[in-house]
C-alpha positions in Angstrom: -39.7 -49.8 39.4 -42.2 -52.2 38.9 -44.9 -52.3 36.4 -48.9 -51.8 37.4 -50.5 -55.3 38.0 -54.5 -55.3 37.8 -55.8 -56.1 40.9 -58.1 -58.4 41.3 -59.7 -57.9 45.0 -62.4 -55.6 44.9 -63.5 -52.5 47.3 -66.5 -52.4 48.8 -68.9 -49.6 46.6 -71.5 -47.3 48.5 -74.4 -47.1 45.8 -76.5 -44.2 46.2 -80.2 -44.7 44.3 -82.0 -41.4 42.6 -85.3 -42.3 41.3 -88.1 -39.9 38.9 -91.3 -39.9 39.6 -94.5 -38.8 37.0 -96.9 -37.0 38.0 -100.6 -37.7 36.4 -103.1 -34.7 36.7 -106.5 -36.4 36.2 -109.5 -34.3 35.1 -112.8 -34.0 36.1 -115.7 -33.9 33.3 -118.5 -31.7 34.6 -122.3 -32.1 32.9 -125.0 -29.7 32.9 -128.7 -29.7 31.9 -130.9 -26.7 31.0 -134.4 -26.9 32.7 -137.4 -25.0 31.1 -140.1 -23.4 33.5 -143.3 -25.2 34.4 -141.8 -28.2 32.4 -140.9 -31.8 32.8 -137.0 -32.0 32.5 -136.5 -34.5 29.5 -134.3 -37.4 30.6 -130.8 -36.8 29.5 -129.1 -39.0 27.0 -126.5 -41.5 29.2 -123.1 -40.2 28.4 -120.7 -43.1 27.8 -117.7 -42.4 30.0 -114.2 -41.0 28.3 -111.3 -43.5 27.6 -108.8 -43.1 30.1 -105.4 -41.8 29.0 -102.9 -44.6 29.5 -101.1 -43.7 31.9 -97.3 -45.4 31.7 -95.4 -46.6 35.1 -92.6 -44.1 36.2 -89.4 -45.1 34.5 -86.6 -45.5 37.1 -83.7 -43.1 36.9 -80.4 -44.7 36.3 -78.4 -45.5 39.2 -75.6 -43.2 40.2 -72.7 -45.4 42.2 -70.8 -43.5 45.0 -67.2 -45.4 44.8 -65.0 -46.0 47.4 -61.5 -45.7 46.1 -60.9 -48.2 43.2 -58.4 -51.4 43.6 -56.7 -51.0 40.6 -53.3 -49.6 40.8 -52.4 -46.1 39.7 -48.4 -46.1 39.1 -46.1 -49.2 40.1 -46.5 -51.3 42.4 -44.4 -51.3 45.7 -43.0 -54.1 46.6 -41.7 -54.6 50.2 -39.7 -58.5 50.0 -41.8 -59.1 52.8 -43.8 -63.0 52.0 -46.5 -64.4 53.6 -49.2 -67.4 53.1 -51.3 -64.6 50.9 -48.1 -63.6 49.2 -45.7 -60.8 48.8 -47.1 -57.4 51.1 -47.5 -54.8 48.5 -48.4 -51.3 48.5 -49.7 -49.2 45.7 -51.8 -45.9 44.9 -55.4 -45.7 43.9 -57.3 -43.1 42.5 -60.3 -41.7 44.5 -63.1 -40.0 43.3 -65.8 -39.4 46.0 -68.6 -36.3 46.2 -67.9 -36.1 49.8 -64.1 -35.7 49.6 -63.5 -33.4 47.0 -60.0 -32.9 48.4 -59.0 -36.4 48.0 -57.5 -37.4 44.8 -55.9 -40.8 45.7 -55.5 -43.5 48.5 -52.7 -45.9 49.2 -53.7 -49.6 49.2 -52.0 -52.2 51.1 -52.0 -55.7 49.4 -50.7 -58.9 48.7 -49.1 -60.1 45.8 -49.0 -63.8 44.4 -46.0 -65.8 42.7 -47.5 -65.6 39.6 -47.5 -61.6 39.6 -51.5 -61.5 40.7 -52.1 -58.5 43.3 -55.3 -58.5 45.4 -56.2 -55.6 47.6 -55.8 -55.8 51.3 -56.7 -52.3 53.2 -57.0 -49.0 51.3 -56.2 -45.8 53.4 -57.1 -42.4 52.3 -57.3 -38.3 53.7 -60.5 -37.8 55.1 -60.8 -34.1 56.1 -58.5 -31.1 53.9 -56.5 -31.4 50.8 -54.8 -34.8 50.5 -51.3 -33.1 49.3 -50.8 -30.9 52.3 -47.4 -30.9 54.2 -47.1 -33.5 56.4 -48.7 -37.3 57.6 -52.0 -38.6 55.9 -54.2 -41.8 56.2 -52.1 -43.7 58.8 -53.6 -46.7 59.3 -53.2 -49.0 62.2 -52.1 -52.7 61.4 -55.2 -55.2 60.3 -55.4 -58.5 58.8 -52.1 -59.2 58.8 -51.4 -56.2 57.3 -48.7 -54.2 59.4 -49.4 -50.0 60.2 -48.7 -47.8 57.1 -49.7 -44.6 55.7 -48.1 -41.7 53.5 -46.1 -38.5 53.8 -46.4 -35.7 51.4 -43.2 -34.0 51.5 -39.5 -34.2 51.4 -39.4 -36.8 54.2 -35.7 -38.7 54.0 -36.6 -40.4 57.9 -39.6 -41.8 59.4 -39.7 -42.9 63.0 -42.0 -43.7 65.6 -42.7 -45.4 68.8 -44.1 -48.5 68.9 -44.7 -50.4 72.3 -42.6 -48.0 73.6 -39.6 -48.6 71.3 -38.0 -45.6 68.8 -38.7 -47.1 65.4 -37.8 -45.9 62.1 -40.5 -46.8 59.5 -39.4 -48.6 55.3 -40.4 -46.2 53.1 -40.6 -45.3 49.2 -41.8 -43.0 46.8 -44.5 -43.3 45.1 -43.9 -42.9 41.2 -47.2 -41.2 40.1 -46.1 -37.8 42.4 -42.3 -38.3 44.6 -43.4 -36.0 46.7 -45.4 -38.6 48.1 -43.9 -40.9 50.2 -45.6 -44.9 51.3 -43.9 -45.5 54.7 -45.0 -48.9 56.6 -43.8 -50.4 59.9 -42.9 -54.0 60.9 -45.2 -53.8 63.3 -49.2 -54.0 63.3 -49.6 -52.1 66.4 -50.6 -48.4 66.7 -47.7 -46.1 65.2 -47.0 -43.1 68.5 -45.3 -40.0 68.3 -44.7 -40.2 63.9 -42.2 -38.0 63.3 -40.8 -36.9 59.6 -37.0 -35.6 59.0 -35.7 -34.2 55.4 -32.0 -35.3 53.9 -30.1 -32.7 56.3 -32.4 -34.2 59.6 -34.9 -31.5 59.8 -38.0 -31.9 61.2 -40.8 -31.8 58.9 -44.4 -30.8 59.3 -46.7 -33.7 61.5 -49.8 -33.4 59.5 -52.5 -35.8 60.5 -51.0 -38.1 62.6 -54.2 -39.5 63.5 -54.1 -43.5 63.5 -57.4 -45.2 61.8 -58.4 -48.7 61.6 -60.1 -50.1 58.9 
């Protein structure tokens, strides 16, 4: 297995502002004379206004940052021999921690690796909707920037296949070392994976999952 290499390619971050606010109450200073009957009210004495309070500006409230899933690798690095002009494809997990997916623990990113052992992030897939561990296909993302289709299987899945311009294909695949149970399957192909289908060791069919193709 291969050891984690920091990446150096950087995912795009949602930042989500919160801001305070102060609230000044101001108050109002009211005067009143006496008058006595049949008599000339005496002048009153002017009445020099009261300082204002100094009133400091609101003080922003730290920012809070949303994050996509991060680029730096959780576990080893996969590497699939396959070379390029941006290097060796790679693919690798990534922890994810976003409010809106509280379900999703971890993405798989697809990459590129350089001769000298630097790894830059490519295209990072992750579950959307449910628990990201459930039986069956997750994240299968169609092929982009010369990055082929890939996604991830949780379970014991032994075979991947699918059909790909109309051909039966059967998909690379290998586990991922942070959890086995997952499995990183990727096709030759960058066109849309059809019909994914999962077998265990004895060819039983597994669970489909979300076999749901995104892009991007």
């Amino acid at each position: 297995m291969e050891s984690p290499v920091p990446a150096t390619g950087k995912v795009k971050a949602r930042t989500l502002l919160v801001s305070g606010g102060i609230l000044v109450a101001g108050a109002a200073l009211v005067l009143a004379g006496t008058l006595t009957a049949n008599a000339t009210p005496a002048p009153a004495a002017p009445v020099a206004p009261a300082p204002a309070a100094p009133v400091e500006a609101p003080a922003a409230a730290p920012a809070r940052s949303v994050e996509e899933p991060d680029n730096t690798p959780w576990g080893d690095v996969i590497g699939t021999g396959v070379r390029g002009d941006a290097g060796e494809l790679v693919f690798y997990g990534v922890k994810v921690d976003v409010e809106q997916l509280p379900e999703t623990t971890f993405g798989i990113m697809a990459g590129h690796r350089s001769a000298d052992g630097k790894v830059t992030a490519g295209t990072v897939a992750n579950e959307f909707k449910g628990s990201d561990k459930a039986p069956g296909f997750h994240a299968v993302s169609g092929g982009l920037n010369g990055i082929p289709s890939f996604g991830y299987y949780a379970g014991p899945a032994a075979k991947i296949t699918a059909k790909i311009n109309g051909k039966t294909v059967t998909a690379h695949q290998a586990a991922w070392s942070v959890d086995p149970k997952i499995v990183v399957f990727w096709f030759d192909s960058a066109n849309d994976p059809a019909g994914l289908a999962a077998f265990d060791a004895s060819g039983k069919k597994l669970p489909a999952g979300n076999t749901g193709v995104g892009h991007g």
